[in-house]
N, C-alpha and C positions, 0 to 999 in steps of 0.2 A: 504494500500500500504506500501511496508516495505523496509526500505531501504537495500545499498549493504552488512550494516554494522548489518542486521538484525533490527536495531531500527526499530517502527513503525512510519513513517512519517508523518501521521494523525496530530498525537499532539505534531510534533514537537516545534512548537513555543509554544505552551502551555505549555510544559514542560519546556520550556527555563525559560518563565517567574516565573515561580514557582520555580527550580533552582533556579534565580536571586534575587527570594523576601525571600529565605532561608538566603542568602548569606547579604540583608543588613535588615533585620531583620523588613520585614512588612509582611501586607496578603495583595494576590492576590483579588482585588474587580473588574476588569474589563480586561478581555483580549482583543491584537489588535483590530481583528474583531469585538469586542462591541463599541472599541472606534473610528472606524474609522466611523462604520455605524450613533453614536452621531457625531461627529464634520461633517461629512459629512451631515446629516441631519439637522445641525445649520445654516451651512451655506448656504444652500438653500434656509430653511425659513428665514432667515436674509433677503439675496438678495430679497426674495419675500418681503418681509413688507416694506424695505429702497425702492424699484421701483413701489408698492404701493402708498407711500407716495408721489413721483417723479409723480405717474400719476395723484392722486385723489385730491392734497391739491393745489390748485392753484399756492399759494406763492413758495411752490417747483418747480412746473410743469417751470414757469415763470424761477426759480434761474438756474435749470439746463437745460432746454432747450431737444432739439435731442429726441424727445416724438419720434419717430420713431425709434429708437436706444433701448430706454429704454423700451419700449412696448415689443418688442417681447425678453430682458432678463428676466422680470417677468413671460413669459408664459412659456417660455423653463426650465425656475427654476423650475415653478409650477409644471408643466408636468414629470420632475425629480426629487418630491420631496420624490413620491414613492420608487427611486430605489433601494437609499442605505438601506432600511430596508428587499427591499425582497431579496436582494446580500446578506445581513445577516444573512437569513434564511439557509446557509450553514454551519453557525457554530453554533454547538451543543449549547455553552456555550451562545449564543445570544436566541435561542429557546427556553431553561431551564429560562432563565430572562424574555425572555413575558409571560411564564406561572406564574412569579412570580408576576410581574405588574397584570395580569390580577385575579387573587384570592385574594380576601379577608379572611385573618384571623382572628383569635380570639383579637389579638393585636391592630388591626387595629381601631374596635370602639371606644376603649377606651384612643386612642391616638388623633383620632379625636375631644374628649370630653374634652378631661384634657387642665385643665389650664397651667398643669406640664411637659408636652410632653417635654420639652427640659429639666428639672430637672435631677441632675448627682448626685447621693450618693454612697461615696465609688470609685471614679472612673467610675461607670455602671450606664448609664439609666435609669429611674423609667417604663419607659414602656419598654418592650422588645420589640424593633422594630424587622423584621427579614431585610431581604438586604434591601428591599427599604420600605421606611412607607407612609402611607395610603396619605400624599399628596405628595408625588410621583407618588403614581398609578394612584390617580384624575389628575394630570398633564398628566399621558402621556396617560390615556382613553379620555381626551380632546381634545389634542393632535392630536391622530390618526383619532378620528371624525370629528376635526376641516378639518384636510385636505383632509379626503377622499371628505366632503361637498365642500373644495375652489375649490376642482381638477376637481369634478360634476360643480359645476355653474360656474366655470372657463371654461371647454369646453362649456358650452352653451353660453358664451360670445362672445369666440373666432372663433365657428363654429354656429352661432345664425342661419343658414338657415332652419335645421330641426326642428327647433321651434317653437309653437304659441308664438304672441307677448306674452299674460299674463303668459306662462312660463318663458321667458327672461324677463322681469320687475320682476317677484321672485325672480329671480337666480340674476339680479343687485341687490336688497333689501338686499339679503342672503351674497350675496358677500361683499357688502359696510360695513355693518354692525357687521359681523363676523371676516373681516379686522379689525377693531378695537378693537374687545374684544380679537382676538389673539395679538394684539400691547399691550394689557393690560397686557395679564398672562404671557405673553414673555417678558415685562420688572419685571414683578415680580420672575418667574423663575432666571432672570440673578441676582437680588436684593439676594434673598437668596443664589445663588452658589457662589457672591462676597462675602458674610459674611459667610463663612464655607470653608477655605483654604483648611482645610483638603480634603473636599468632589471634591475640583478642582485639588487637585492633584491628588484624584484616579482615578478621568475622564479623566487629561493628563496623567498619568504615567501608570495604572492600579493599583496602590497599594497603600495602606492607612498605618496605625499603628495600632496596636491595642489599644493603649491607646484609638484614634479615635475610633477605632469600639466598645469598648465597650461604650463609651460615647453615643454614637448617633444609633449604630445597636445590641444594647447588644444580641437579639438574634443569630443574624446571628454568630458573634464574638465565641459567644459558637458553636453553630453549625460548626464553624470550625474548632474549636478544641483548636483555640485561649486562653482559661481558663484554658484547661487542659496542655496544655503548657507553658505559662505564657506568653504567648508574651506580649509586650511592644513597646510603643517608641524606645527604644532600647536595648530591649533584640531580644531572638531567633527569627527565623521566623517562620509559618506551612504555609505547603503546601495544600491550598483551592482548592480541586477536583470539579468540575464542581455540583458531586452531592448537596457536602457538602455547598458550598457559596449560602446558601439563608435560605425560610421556610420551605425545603422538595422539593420533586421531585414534579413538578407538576401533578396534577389530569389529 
């Protein structure tokens, strides 16, 4: 669709950003639509774990009271927790990042293994991560399993009629238990995004430094073009094209 002025409207705001990240001298790591589909999708499962907790742990149940209130914000979270990821699937640049989450490279093994994965020499990485590294992709392959499973034995809690009893006593086992070990890697998730400021600003703002990226994404950083223009903290900016911001065009 093209506007009156001729621009193409499409990637208006993608180009704005990239504009803007020329102008104060970062790269582009996350467009709106990426980050609107993350915080929307945080605060979902937030609301889900905190009315979890409200229903299953007594001492809460007891502190906050209104279990009739709070029962059906857990279900309606849950039941939403799908959406903001498939509303995402309308921007390109969100599509091109789960083919990235979802392949494993060459980089990946060896970042797994290394003692050294966060090792900086020279300014750049010892491993070349490309956009996201190997536990990033195991966070959000968890992630997406974890919930499609809460959202399965979630309806059969909530609509238990179509059920044999010994399928719902599963699906409580499945639910109770898988509640927890998501309480677990979602306060480790938040533990690492607290100790890496850089990596919270490019999920609130979309844009990092390169200083950053080559520290912690030396791949990606090159694949931007980041090296061959110097960018810096603060030097110039480049302009990260949906192709170029990651490992490659997905398979």
């Amino acid at each position: 669709m093209r506007r009156p002025d001729g621009r193409d409207g499409h990637n208006g705001r993608e180009g704005h950003d990239r504009r803007e990240g020329h102008a104060r001298g970062l790269l582009v790591r996350f467009t709106l639509a990426e980050r609107w589909v993350h915080h929307l999708t945080a605060l979902l499962m937030l609301a889900c774990l905190v009315t979890a907790f409200m229903l299953y742990i007594p001492a809460f149940a007891t502190m906050v009271g209104h279990r009739e209130i709070v029962k059906p914000v857990h279900i309606y979270c849950g039941l939403l927790l799908p959406v903001p990821t498939l509303l995402g699937l309308a921007s390109r640049a969100f599509r091109l990042d789960l083919g990235r989450l979802d392949r494993f490279g060459p980089h990946d093994g060896p970042w797994l293994r290394s003692g050294r994965r966060r090792a900086v020499v020279d300014g750049r990485g010892v491993v070349p991560v490309g956009k996201f590294n190997a536990g990033q992709k195991l966070n959000a392959a968890f992630t997406a399993g974890a919930a499609l499973i809460m959202l399965g034995t979630g309806a059969m809690l909530t609509w238990p009629d179509p059920w044999p009893d010994r399928w719902r006593t599963g699906a409580t086992f499945v639910h109770d238990w898988l509640f927890l070990v998501i309480a677990v890697v979602t306060l480790g998730h938040l533990w690492e995004a607290f100790r890496d400021p850089g990596a919270l600003r490019g999920m609130a703002t979309g844009r990092v430094t390169g200083d950053w990226a080559a520290r912690h994404h030396a791949a990606w950083f090159d694949a931007s073009g980041g090296a061959s223009e110097g960018v810096s903290g603060v030097g110039g900016a480049v302009d990260v094209s949906a192709e170029a911001r990651g490992d490659g065009p997905p398979a």
